[in-house]
N, C-alpha and C positions, 0 to 999 in steps of 0.2 A: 161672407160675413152677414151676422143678421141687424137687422135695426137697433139700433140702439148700442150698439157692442164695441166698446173702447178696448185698448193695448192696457191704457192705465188706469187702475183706479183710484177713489180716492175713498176715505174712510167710509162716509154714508154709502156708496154708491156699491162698496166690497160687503158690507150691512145687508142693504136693502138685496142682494144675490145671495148671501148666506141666508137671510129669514133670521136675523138676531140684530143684538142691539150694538149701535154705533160704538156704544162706551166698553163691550169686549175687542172690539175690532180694535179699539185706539192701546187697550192694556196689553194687545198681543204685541205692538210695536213699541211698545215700552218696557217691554222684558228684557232682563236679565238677561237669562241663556235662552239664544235661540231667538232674537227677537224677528217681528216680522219686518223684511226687505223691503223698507221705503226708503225712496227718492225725495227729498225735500224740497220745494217748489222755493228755487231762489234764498235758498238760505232760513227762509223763515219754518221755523220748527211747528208751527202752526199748520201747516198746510205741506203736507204731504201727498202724494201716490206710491202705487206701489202696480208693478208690474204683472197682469195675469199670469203669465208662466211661473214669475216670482211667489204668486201668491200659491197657485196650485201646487205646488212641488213643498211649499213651506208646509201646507193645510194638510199633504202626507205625512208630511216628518214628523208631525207634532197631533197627530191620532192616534184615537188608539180603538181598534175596533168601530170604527165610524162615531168615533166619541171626538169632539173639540176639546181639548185641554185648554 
């Protein structure tokens, strides 16, 4: 593993790895259909993570041609 490289992350942190803004990252977890697979930190809905393999496998499902939906 390299420096800095966590299992989970959290909204900024999955942000600042994609190169886009916090406030897409939080609207993918608030979807409808398909939303993205976060872990709620003790029940508060404020504060989530969400699992690298979680994120990676969702970030396929929901491309399209190396487009982010």
């Amino acid at each position: 593993m390299w420096q800095g490289y966590t299992e989970w992350l959290s909204a900024t942190r999955m942000a600042e790895e994609l190169g886009m803004d916090v406030g897409r990252v939080r609207s993918w977890a608030n979807r409808r259909d398909d939303p993205l697979p976060v872990r709620y930190i003790d029940g508060n809905r404020r504060q989530w993570r969400v699992r690298r393999k979680d994120m990676d496998e969702w970030l396929v499902r929901n491309s399209v041609e190396g487009v982010w939906l």
